[in-house]
C-alpha positions in Angstrom: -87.1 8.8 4.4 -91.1 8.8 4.8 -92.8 5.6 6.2 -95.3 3.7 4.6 -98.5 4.2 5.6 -102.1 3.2 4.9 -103.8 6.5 5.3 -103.5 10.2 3.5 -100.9 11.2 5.7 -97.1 9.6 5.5 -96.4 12.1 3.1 -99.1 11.5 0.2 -100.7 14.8 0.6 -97.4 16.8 0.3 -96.3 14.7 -2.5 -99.5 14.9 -4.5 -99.9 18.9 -3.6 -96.0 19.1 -4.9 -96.8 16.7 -8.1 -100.1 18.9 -9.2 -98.3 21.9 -8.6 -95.1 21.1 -10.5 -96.9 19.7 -13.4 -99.3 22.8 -13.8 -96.7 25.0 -13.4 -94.3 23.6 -15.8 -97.1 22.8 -18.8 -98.0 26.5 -18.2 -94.5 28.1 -18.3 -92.2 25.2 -20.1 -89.6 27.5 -20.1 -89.3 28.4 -16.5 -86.0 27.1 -14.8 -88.3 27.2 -11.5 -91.1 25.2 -12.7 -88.5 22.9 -13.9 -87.0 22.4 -10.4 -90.4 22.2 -8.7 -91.6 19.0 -11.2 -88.5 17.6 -10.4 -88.5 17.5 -6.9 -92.2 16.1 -7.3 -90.3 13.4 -8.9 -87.6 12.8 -6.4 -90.3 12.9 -4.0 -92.2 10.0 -5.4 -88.8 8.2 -6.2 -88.2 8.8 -2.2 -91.8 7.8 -0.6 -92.3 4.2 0.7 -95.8 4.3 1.3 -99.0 2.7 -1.5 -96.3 1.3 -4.4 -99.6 1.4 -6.6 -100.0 5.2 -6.5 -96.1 5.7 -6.5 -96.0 4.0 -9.6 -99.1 5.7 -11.1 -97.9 9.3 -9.9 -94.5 8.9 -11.5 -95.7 7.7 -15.0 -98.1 10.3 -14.9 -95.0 12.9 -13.9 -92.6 11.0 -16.7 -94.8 9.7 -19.2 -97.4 12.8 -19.5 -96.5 15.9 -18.2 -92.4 16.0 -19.2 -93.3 15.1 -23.0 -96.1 17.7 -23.1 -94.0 20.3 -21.5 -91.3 19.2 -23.6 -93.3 19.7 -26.9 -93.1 23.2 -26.1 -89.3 23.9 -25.0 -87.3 20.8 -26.2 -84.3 21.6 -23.9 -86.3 19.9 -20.9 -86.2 16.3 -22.9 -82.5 17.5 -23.6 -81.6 18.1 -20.0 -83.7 15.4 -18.9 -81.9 12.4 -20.8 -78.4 14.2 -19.7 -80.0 13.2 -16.1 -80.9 9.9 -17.4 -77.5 9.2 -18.8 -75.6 9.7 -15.3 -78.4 7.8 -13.6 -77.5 4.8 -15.3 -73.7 5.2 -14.9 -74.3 6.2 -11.5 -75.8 2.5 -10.9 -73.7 1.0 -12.3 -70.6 3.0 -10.5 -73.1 1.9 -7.3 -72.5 -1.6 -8.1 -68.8 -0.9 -7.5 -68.3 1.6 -4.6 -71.5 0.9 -2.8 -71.9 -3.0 -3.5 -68.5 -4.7 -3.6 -66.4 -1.0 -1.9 -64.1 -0.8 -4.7 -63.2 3.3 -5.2 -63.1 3.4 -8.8 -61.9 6.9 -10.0 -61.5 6.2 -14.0 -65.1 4.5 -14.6 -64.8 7.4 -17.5 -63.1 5.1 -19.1 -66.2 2.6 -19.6 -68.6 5.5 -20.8 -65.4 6.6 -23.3 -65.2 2.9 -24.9 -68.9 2.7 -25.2 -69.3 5.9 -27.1 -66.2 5.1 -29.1 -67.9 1.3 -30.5 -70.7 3.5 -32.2 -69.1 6.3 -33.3 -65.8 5.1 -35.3 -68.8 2.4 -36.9 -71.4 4.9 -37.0 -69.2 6.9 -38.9 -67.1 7.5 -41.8 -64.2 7.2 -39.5 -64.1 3.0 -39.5 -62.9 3.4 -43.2 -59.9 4.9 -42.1 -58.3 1.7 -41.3 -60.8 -0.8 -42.0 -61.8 -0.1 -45.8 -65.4 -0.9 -46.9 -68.3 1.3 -46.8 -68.9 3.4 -43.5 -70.8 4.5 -41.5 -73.0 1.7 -40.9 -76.9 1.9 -41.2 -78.1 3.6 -38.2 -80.1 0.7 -37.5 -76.9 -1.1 -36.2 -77.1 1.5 -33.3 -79.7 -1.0 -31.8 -77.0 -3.9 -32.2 -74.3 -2.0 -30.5 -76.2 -1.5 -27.4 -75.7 -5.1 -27.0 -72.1 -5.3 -28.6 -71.1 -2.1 -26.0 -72.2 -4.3 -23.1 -69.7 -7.1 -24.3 -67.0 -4.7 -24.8 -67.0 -2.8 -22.1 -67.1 -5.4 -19.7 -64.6 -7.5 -21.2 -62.4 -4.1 -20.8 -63.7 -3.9 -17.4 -61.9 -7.5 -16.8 -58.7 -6.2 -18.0 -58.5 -3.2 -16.2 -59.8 -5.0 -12.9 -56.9 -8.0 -13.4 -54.3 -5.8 -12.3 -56.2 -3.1 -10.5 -58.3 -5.1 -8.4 -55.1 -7.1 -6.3 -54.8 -3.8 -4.3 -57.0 -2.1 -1.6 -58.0 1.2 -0.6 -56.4 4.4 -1.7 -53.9 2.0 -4.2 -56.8 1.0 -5.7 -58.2 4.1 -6.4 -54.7 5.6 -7.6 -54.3 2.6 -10.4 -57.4 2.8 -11.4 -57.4 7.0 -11.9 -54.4 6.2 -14.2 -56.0 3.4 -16.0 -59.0 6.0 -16.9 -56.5 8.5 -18.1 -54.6 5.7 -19.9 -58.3 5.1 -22.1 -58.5 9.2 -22.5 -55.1 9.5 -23.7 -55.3 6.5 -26.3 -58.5 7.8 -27.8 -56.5 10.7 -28.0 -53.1 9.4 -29.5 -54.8 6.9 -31.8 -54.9 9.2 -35.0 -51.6 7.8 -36.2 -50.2 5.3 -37.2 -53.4 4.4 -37.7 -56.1 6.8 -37.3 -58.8 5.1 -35.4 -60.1 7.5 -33.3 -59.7 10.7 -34.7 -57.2 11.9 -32.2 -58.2 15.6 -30.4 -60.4 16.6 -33.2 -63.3 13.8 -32.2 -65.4 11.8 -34.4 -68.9 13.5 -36.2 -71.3 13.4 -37.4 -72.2 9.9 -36.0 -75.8 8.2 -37.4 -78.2 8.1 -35.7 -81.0 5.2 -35.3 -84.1 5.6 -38.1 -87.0 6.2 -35.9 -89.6 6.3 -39.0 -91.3 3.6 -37.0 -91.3 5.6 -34.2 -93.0 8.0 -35.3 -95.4 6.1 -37.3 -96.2 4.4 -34.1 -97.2 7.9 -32.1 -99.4 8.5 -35.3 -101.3 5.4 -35.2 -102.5 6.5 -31.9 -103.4 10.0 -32.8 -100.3 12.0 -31.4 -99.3 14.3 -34.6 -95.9 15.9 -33.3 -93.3 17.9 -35.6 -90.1 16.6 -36.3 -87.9 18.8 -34.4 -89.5 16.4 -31.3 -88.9 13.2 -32.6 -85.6 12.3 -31.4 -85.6 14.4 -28.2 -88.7 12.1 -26.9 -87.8 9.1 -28.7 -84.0 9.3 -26.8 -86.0 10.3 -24.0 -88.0 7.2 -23.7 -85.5 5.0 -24.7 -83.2 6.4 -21.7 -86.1 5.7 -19.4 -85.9 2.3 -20.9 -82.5 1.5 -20.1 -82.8 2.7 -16.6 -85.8 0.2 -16.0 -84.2 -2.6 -17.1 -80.7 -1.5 -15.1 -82.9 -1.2 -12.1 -84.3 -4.4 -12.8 -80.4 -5.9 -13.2 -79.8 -3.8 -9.7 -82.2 -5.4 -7.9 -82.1 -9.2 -8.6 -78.1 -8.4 -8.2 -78.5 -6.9 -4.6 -80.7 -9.8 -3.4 -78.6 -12.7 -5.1 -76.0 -14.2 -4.1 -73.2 -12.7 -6.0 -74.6 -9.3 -4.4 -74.2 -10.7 -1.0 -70.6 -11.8 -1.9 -69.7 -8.1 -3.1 -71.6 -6.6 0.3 -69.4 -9.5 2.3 -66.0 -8.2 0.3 -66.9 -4.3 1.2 -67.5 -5.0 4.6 -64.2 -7.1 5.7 -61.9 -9.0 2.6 -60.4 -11.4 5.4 -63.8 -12.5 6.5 -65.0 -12.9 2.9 -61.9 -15.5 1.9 -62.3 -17.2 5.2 -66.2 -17.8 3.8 -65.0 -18.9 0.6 -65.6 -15.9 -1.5 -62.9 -16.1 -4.1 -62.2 -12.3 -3.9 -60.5 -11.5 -7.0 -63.5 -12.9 -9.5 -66.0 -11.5 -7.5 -64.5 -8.1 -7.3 -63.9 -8.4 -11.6 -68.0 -9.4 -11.4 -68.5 -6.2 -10.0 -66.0 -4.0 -12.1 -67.5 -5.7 -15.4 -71.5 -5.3 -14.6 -70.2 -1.6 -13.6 -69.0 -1.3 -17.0 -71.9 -2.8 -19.1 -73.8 -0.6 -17.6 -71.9 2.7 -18.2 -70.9 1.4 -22.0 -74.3 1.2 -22.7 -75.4 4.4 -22.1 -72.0 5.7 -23.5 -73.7 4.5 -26.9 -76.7 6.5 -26.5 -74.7 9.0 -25.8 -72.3 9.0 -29.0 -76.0 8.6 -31.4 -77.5 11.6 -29.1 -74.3 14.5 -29.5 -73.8 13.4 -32.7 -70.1 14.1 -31.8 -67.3 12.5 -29.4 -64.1 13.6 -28.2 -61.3 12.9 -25.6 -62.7 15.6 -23.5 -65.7 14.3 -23.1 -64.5 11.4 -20.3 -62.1 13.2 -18.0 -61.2 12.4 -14.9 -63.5 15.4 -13.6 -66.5 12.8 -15.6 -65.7 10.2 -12.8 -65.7 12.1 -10.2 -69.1 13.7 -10.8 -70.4 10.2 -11.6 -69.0 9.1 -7.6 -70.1 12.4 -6.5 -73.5 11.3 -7.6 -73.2 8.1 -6.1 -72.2 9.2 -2.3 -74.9 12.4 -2.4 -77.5 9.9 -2.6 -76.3 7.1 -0.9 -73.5 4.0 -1.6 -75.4 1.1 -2.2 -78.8 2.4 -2.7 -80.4 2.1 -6.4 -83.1 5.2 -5.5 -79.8 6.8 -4.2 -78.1 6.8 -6.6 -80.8 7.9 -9.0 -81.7 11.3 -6.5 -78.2 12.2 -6.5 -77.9 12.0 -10.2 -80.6 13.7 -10.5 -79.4 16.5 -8.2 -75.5 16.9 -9.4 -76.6 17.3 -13.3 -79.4 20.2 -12.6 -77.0 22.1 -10.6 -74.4 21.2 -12.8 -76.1 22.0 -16.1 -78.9 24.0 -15.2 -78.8 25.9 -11.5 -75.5 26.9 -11.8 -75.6 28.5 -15.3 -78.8 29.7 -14.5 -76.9 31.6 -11.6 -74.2 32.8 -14.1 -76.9 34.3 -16.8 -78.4 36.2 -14.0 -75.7 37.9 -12.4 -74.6 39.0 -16.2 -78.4 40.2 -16.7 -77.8 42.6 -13.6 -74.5 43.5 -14.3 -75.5 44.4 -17.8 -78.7 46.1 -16.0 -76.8 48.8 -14.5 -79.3 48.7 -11.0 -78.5 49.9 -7.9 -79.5 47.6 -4.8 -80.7 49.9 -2.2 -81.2 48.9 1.4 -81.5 52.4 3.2 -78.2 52.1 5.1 -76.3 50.8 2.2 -76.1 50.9 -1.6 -74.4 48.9 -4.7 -73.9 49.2 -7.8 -74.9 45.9 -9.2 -72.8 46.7 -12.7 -69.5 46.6 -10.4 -70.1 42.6 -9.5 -66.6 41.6 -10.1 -66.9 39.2 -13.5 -65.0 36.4 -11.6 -68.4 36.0 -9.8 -69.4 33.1 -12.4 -71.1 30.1 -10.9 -70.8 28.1 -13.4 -66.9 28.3 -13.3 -66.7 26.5 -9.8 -68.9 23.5 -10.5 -65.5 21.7 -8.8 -65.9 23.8 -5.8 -69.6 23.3 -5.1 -69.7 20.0 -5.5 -66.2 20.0 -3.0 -68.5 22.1 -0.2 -71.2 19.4 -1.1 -69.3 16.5 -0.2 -67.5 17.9 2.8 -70.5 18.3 4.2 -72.4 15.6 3.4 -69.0 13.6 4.9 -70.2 15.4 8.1 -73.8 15.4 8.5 -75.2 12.8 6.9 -72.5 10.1 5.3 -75.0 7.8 4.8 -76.2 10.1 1.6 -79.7 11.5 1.5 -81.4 8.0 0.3 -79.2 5.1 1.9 -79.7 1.0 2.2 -80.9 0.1 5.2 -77.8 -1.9 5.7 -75.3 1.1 5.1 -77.4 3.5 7.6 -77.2 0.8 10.3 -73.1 0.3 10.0 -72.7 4.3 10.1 -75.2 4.4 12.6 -73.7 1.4 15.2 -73.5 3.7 18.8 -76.6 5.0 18.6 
């Protein structure tokens, strides 16, 4: 992690030679996976620097609020992929609030992103007449209403889970709550009958969407003339970067109060934290119900975004990715948690297919790598060589060796690098 400093070195010059060259790079080639990578790092860079907040903040609205939306005038799929990262940052802190604040292992929090999406689309939809009668879907600007309605539910549904769930420890913890995630996945796919509320296996679409007329009458009263086919990429964009300020904003004045101290007291010894006073289990249901707010939320944008939900959508391998995220950038740390977001859905959704596309383009190819001493025939790479198909296995390696060389996560809290780091 670099220092802070007061001069051009700490880092600035790196970071600023990294942000001019991403940004150039990708507004001259949008649809370059490399110039992709290279803006984001710049990102993650800034996100990761402690030194002159002014210019931190300055460089990343400059990187986020100028250079992505130009580039992504030009090749959409980068404001795509982008809120996709955006999405998982915010579950990710809330899932941080959980495992890295209070140290519950949650391994269904799947199931809070499911019954977010779920509120929108069965009343975003035609499906709510199904069993309710009336005239569905709603008006898409309801979707604005739900964001607030998806934090009640969820974390009322976070409470009930928690009741039960959250009177055990450790490895029982995380066992109960795996099945209560799979319990949500398997009513949302049972509940087509007797009464079809969810559509069963075949999913719910199309879904409405928010009217963004004012949106874009807004961007034209300031000059910027854009074509449709932008309009909701950048306006779920920015609303994505939205909900990530103000869950960083939650984050923070969480961490520092003193609820967030209880939760930190609770992960570090339970005994300790009753002999204090904590009352443990309304604490821990605190933690399990911001958690969920958070990932119901974004499970909203999500439904109005695809358009379409399913069961499949919020598997058990969805929670795992999401805590994978959490302990490759560090438990308990909001930038963390961000970075490792960040990281796990570009190799996820871009890197590895990326991989998979170009070992077809040289199998189709039919070249012949030639060293001197040894020659293949790049047509005969065997077709089980397909990155993209062990996503569970990368992200296995990943965490096995992050468990070994650096536990702490590539951004921790101060306070979880100094209890790994006791001996030394």
């Amino acid at each position: 992690m670099w220092k802070k400093s007061r001069t051009l070195g700490g880092g600035m010059i790196p970071l600023l030679a990294a942000a001019i060259a991403g940004s150039f790079w990708l507004l001259l080639d949008p649809g370059s996976t490399l110039a992709f990578l290279v803006w984001l790092a710049a990102v993650l860079l800034t996100l990761a620097w402690e030194g002159r907040p002014r210019l931190r903040w300055a460089l990343g609205a400059v990187l986020l609020l100028v250079v992505l939306p130009m580039a992504g005038m030009a090749n959409s799929f980068l404001l795509e992929l982008t809120v996709q990262i955006g999405i998982y940052a915010a579950m990710a802190l809330g899932l941080n609030v959980v495992v890295g604040l209070a140290g519950l292992l949650d391994l269904g929090y799947a199931a809070f992103f499911a019954v977010g999406a779920y509120t929108w689309a069965i009343f975003g939809s035609a499906q709510a007449a199904a069993f309710l009668g009336g005239t569905f879907p709603l008006p898409g600007g309801y979707f604005y209403l739900f964001l607030f309605i998806a934090v009640i539910t969820t974390a009322l549904v976070g409470v009930l889970i928690g009741l039960p769930a959250l009177r055990l420890r450790g490895d029982y913890l995380a066992i109960v709550t795996l099945a209560m995630g799979e319990v949500v996945r398997v009513l949302a796919n049972n509940l087509d009958h007797p009464i079809n509320i969810t559509n069963g296996p075949q999913g719910i679409t199309p879904i409405a969407r928010p009217p963004i007329g004012w949106f874009s009458d807004l961007l034209g009263s300031v000059g910027l003339v854009l074509p449709a086919y932008i309009w909701y990429p950048l306006f779920f964009y920015l609303l994505v970067l939205l909900l990530i300020g103000l869950i960083t904003l939650v984050n923070v004045r969480l961490s520092d109060s003193p609820l967030g101290r209880a939760w930190v007291a609770i992960r570090e010894d339970e005994v300790a934290a009753r002999a204090m006073g904590i009352p443990l289990l309304r604490t821990k249901l605190m933690a399990f119900a911001t958690g969920a707010a958070f990932s119901g939320t974004m499970g909203v944008v999500f439904a109005a975004k695809q358009l379409f939900v399913s069961p499949e959508s919020f598997t058990l391998v969805q929670s795992i990715l999401i805590l994978t995220m959490v302990i490759l950038g560090g438990m308990g740390s909001i930038r963390g948690a961000i970075v490792g977001a960040a990281l796990v859905t570009v190799l996820n959704l871009q890197v590895l297919k990326s991989l998979s596309e170009y070992l077809n383009v040289l199998r189709q190819s039919g070249a012949v790598l030639d060293l001197g001493f040894w020659r293949y025939d790049l047509s005969a790479l065997p077709t089980q060589l397909e990155p993209a198909k062990y996503e569970r296995l990368v992200f296995g390696v990943i965490l096995v060796a992050m468990m070994i060389w650096r536990p702490e996560g590539l951004l921790p809290s101060r306070r979880a690098s100094l209890e790994l780091h006791q001996g030394e």
